[in-house]
Every structure is written in structure tokens, then in C-alpha cells.
N, CA, C, O and CB atoms as a CASP TS submission, in Angstrom:
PFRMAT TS
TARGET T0000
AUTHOR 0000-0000-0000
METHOD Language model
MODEL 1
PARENT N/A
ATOM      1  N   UNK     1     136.526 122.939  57.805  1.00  0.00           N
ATOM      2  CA  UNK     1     136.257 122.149  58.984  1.00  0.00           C
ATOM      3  C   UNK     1     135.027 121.270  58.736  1.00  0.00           C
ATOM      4  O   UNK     1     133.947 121.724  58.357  1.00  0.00           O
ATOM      5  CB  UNK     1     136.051 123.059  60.216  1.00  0.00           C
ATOM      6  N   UNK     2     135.265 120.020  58.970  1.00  0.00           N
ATOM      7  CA  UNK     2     133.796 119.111  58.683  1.00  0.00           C
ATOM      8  C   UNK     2     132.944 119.408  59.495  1.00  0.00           C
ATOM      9  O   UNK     2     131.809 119.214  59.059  1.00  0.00           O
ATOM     10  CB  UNK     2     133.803 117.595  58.787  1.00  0.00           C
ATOM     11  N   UNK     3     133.003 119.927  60.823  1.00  0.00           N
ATOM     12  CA  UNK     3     132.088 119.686  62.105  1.00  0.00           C
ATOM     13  C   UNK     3     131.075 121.013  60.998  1.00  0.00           C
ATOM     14  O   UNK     3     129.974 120.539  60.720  1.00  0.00           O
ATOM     15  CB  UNK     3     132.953 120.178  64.282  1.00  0.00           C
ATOM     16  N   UNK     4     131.232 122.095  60.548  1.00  0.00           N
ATOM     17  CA  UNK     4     130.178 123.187  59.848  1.00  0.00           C
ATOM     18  C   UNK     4     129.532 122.687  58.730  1.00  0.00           C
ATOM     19  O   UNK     4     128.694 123.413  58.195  1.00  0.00           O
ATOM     20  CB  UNK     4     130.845 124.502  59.336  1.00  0.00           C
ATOM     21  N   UNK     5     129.808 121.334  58.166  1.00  0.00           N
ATOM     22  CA  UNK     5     129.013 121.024  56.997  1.00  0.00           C
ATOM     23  C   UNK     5     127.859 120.250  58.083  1.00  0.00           C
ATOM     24  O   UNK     5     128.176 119.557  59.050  1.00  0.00           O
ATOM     25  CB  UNK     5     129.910 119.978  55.597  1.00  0.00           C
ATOM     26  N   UNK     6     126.525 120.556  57.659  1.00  0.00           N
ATOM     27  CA  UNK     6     125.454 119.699  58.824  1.00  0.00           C
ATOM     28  C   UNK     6     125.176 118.639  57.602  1.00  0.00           C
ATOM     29  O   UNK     6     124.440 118.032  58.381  1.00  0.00           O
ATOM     30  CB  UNK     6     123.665 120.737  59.624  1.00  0.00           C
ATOM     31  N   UNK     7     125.132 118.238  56.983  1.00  0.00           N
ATOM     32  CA  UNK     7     124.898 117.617  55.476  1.00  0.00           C
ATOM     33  C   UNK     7     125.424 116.123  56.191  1.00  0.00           C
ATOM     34  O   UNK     7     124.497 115.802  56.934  1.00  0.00           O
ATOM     35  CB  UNK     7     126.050 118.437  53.839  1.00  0.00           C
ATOM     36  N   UNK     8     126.268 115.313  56.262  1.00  0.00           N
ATOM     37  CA  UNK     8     126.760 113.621  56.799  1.00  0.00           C
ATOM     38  C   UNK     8     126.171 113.485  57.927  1.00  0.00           C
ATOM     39  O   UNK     8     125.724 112.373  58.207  1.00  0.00           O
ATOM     40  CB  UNK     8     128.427 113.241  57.114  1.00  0.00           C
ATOM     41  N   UNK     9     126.027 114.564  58.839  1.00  0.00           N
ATOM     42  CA  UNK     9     125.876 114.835  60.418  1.00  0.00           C
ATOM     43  C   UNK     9     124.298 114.404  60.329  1.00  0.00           C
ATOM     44  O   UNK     9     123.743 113.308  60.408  1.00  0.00           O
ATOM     45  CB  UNK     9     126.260 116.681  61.077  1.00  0.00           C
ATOM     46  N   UNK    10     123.842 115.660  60.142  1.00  0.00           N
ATOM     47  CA  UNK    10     122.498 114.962  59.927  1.00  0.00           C
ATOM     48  C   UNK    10     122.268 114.014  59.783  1.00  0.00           C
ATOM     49  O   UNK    10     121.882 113.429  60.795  1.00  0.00           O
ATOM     50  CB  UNK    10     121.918 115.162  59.233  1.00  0.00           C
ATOM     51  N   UNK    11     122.337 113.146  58.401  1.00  0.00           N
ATOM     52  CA  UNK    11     121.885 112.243  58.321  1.00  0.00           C
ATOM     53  C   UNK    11     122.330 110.832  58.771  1.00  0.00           C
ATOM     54  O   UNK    11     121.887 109.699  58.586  1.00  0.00           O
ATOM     55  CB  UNK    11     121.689 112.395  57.426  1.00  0.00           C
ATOM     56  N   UNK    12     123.496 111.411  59.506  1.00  0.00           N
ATOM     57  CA  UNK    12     124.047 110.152  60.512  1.00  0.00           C
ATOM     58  C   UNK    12     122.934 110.380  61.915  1.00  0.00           C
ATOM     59  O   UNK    12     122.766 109.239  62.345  1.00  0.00           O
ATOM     60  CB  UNK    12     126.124 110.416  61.068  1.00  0.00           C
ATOM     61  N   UNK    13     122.356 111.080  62.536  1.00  0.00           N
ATOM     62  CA  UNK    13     120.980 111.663  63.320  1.00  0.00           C
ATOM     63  C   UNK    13     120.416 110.937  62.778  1.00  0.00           C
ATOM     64  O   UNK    13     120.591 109.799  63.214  1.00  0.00           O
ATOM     65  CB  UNK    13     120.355 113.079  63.286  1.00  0.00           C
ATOM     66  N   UNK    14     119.588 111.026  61.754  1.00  0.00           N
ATOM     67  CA  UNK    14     118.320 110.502  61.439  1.00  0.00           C
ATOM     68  C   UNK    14     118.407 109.141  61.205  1.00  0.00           C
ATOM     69  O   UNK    14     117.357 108.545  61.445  1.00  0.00           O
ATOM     70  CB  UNK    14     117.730 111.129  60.354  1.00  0.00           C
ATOM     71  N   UNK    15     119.417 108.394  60.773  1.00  0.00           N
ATOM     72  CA  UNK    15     119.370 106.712  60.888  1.00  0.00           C
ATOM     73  C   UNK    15     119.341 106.289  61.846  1.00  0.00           C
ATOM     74  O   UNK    15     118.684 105.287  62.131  1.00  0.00           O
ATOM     75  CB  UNK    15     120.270 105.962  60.453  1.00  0.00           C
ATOM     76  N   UNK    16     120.287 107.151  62.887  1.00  0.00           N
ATOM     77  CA  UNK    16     120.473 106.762  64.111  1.00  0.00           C
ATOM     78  C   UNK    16     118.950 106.667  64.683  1.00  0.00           C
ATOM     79  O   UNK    16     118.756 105.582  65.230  1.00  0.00           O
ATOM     80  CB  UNK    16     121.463 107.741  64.852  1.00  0.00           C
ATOM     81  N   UNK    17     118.392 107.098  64.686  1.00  0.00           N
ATOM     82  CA  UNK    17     117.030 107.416  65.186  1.00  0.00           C
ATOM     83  C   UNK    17     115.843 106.371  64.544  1.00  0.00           C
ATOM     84  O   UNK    17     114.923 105.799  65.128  1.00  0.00           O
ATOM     85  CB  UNK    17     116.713 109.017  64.767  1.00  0.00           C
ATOM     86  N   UNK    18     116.109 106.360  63.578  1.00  0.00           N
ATOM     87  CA  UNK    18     115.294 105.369  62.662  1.00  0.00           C
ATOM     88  C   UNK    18     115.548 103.437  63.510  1.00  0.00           C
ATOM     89  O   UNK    18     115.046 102.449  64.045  1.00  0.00           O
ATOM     90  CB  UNK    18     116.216 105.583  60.619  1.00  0.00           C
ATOM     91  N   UNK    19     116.435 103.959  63.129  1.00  0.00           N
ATOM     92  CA  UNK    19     117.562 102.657  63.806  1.00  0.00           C
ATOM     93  C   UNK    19     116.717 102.267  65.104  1.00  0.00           C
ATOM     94  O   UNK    19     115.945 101.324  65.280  1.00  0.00           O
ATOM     95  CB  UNK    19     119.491 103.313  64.384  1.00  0.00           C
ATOM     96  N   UNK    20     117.082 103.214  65.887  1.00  0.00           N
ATOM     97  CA  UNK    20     117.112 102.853  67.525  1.00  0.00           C
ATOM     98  C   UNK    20     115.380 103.008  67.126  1.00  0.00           C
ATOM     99  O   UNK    20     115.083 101.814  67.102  1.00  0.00           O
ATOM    100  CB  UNK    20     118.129 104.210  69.033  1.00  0.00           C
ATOM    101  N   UNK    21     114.123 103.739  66.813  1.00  0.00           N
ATOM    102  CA  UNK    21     113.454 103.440  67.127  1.00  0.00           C
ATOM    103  C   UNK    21     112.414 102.310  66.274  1.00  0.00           C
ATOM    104  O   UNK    21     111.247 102.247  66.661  1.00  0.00           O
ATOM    105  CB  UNK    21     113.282 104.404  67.506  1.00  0.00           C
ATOM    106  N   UNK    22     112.786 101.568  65.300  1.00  0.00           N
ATOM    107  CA  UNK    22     112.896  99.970  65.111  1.00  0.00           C
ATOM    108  C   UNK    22     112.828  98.796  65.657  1.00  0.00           C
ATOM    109  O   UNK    22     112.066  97.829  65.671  1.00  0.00           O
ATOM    110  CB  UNK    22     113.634  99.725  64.849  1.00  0.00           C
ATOM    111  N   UNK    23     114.282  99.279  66.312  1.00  0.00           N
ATOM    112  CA  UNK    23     114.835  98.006  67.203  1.00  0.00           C
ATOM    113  C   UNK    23     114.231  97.977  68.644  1.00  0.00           C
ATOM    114  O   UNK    23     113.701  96.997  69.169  1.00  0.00           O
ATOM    115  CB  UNK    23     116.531  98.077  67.387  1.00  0.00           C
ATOM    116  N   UNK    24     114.358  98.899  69.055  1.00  0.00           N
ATOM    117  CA  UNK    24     113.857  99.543  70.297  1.00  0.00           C
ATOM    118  C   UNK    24     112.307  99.393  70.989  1.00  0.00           C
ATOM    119  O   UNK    24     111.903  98.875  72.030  1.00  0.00           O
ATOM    120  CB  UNK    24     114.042 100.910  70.002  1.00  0.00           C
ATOM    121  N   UNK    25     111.723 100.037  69.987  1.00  0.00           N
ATOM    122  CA  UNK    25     110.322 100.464  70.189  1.00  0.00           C
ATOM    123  C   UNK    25     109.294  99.140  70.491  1.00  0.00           C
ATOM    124  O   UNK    25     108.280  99.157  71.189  1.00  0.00           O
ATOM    125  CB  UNK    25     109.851 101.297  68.803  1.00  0.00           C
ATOM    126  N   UNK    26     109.967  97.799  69.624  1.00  0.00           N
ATOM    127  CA  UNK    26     109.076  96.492  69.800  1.00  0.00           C
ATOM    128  C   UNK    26     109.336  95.832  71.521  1.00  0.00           C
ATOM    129  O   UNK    26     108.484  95.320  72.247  1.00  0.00           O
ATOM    130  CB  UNK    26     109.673  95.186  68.429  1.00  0.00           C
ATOM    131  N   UNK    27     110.799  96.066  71.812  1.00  0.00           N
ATOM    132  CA  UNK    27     111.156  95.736  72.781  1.00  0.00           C
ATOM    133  C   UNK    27     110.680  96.220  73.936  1.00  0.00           C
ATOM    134  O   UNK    27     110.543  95.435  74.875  1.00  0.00           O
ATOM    135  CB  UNK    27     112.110  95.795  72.698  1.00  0.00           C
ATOM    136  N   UNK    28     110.295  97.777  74.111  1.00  0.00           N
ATOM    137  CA  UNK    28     110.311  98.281  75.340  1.00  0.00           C
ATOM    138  C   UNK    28     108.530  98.095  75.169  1.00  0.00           C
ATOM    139  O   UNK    28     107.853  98.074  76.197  1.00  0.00           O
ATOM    140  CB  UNK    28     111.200  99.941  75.609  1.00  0.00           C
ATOM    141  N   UNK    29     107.993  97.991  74.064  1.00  0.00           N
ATOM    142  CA  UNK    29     106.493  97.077  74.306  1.00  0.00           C
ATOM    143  C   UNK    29     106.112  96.096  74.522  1.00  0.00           C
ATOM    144  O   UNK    29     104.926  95.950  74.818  1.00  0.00           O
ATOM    145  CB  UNK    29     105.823  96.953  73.672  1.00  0.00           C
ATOM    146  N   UNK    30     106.829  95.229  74.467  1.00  0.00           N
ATOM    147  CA  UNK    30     106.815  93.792  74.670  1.00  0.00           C
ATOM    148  C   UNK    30     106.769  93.771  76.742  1.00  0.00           C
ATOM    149  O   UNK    30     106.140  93.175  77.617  1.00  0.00           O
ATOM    150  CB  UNK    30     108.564  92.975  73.704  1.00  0.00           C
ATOM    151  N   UNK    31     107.825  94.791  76.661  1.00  0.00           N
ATOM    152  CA  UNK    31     107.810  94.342  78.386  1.00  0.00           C
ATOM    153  C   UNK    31     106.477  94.360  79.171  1.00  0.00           C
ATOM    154  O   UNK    31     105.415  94.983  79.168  1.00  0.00           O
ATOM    155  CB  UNK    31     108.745  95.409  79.290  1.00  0.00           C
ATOM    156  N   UNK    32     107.043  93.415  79.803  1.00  0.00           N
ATOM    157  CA  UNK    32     105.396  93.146  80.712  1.00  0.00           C
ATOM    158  C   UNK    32     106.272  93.394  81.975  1.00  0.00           C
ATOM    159  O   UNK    32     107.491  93.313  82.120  1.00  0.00           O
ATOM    160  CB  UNK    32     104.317  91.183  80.646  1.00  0.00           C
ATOM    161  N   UNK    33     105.044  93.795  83.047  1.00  0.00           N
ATOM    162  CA  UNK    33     105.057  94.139  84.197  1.00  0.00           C
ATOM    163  C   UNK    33     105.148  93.159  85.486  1.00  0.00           C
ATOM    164  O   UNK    33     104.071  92.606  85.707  1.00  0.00           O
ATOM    165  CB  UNK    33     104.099  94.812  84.178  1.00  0.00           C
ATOM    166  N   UNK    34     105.936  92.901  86.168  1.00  0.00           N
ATOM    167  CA  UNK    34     105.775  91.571  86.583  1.00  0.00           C
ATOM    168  C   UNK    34     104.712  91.636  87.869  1.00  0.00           C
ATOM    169  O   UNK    34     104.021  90.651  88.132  1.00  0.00           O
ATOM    170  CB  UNK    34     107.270  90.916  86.953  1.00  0.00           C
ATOM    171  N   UNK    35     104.630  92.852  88.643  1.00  0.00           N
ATOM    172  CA  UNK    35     102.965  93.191  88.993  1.00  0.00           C
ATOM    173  C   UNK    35     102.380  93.869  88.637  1.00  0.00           C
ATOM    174  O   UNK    35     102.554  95.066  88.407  1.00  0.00           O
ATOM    175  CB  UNK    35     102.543  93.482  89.926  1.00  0.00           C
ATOM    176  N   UNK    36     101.108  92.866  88.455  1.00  0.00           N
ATOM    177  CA  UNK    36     100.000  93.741  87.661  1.00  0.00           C
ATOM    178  C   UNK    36      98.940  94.105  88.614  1.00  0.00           C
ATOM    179  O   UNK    36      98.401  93.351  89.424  1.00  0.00           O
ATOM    180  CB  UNK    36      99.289  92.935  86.387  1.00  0.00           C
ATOM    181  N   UNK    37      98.664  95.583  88.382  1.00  0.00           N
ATOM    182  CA  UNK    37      97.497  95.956  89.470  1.00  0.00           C
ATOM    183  C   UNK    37      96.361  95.063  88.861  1.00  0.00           C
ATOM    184  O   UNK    37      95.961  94.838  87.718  1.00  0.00           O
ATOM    185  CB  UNK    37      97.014  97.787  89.563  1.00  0.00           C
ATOM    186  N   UNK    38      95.959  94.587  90.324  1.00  0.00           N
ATOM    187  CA  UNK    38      94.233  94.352  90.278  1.00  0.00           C
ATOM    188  C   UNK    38      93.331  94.708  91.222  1.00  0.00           C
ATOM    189  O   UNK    38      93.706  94.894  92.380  1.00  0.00           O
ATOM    190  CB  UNK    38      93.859  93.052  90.222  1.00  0.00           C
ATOM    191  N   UNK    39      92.294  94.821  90.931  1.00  0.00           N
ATOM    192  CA  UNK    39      91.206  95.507  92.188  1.00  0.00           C
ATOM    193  C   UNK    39      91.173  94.716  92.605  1.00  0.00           C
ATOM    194  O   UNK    39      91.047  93.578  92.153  1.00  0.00           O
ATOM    195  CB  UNK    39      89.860  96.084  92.161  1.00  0.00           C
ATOM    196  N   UNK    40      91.332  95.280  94.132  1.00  0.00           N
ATOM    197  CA  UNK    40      91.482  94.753  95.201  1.00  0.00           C
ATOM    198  C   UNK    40      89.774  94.953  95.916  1.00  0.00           C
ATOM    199  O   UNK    40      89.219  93.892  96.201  1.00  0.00           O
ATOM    200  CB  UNK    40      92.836  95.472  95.929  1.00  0.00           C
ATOM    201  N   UNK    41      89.112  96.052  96.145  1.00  0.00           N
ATOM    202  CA  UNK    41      87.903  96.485  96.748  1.00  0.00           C
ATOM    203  C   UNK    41      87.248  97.208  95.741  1.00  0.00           C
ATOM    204  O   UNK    41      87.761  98.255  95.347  1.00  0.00           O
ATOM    205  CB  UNK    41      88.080  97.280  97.978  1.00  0.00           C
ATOM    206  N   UNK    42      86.204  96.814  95.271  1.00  0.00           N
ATOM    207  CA  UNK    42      85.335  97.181  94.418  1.00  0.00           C
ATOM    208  C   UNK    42      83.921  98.302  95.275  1.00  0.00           C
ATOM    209  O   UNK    42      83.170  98.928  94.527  1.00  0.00           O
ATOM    210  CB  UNK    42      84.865  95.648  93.735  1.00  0.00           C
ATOM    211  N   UNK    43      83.765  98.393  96.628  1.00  0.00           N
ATOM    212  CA  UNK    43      83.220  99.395  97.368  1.00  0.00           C
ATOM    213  C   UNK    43      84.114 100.934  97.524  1.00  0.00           C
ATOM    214  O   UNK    43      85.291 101.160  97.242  1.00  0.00           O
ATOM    215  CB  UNK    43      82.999  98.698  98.714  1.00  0.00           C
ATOM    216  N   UNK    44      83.374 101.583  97.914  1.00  0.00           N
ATOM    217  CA  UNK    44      83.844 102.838  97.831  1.00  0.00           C
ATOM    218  C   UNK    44      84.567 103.381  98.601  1.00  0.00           C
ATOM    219  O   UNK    44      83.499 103.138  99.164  1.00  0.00           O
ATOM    220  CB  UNK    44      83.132 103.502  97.746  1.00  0.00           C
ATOM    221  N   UNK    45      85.634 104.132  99.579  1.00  0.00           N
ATOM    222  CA  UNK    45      86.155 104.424 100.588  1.00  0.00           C
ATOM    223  C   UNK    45      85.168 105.410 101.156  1.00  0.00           C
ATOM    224  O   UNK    45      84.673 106.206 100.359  1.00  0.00           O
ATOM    225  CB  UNK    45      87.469 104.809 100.386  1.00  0.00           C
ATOM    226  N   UNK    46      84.770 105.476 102.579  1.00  0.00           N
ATOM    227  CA  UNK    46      84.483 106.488 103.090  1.00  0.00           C
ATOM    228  C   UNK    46      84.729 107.404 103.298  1.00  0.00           C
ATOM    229  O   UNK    46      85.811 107.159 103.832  1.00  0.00           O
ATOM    230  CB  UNK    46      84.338 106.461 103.566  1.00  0.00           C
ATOM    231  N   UNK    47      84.607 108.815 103.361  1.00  0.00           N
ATOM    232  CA  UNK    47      84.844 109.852 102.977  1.00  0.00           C
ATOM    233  C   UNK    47      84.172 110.931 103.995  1.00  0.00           C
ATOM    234  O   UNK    47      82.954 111.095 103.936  1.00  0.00           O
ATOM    235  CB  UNK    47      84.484 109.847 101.654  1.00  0.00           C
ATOM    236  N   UNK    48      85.045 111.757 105.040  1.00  0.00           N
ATOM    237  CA  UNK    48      83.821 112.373 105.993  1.00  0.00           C
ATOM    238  C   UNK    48      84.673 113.921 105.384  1.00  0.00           C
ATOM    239  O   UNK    48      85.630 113.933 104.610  1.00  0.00           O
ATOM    240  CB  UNK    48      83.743 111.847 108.275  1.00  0.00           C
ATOM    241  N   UNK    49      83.994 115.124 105.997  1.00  0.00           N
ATOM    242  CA  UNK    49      84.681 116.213 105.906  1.00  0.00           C
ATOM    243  C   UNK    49      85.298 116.146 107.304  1.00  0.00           C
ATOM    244  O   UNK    49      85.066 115.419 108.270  1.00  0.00           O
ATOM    245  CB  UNK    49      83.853 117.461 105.516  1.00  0.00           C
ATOM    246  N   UNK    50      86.289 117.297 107.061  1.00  0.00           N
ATOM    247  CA  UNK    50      87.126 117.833 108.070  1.00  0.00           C
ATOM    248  C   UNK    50      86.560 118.943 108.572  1.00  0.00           C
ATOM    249  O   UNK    50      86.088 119.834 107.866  1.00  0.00           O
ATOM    250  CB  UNK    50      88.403 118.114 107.653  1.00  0.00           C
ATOM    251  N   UNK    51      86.583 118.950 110.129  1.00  0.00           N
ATOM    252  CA  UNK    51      86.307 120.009 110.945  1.00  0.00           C
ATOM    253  C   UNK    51      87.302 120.661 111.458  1.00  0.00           C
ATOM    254  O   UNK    51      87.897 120.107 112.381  1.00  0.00           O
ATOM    255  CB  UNK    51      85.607 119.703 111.849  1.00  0.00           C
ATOM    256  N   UNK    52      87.809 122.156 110.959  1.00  0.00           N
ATOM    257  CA  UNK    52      88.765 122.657 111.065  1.00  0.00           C
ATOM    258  C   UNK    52      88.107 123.704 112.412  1.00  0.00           C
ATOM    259  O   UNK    52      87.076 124.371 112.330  1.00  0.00           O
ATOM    260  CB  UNK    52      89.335 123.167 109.621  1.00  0.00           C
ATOM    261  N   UNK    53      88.867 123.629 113.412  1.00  0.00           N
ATOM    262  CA  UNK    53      88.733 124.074 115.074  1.00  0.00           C
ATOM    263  C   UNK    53      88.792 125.634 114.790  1.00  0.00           C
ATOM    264  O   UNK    53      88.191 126.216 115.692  1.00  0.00           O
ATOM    265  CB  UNK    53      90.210 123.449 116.307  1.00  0.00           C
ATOM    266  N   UNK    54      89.423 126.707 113.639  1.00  0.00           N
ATOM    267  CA  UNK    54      89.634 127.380 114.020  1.00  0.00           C
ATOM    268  C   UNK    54      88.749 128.775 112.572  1.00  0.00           C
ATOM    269  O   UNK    54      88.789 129.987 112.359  1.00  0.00           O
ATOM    270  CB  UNK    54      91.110 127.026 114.501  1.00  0.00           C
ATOM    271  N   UNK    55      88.194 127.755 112.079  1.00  0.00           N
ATOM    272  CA  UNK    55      87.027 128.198 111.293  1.00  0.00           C
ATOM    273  C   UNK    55      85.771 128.378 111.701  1.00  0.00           C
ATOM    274  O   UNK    55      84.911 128.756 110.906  1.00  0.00           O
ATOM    275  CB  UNK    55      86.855 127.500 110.423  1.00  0.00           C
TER
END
């Protein structure tokens, strides 16, 4: 049975992989974001504690 030899299999895996991450890898870096965060408020948010009623 061919499917028990791992020997072609394999190394049909590993091109595959080689392959896709080649071709792949420039592309999905290239993408740019079409919004880009920018600071919006450079001050700090205020911040109070909570008074819990039953503490």
C-alpha cells in the first residue's frame, strides 16, 4: 500500500510548505491596513475608585 511508505508523502509536505511559505509570506506582509490607529488624546483618562455599598 503506498499510503504506509511516509518517504514521497513527506516530502510532498515539505515543498508544499516551502512553497506556500515563499510565495505567501511576502504577500501577507506587504498588506497594509487601510486604518491605521493614531493617537487620538495624548492626556491621561481619569481614573476614580469604586465605592462598593456593601463593603
Amino acid at each position: 500500500m503506498p499510503q504506509l511508505n511516509p518517504a514521497p508523502w513527506f516530502m510532498i509536505l515539505i515543498l508544499t510548505w516551502i512553497i506556500l511559505l515563499v510565495m505567501m509570506t511576502p504577500k501577507v506582509l506587504a498588506h497594509l491596513s487601510p486604518n491605521n490607529p493614531s493617537p487620538s488624546a495624548t492626556e491621561k483618562a481619569k481614573t476614580e475608585p469604586w465605592h462598593w455599598t456593601w463593603h
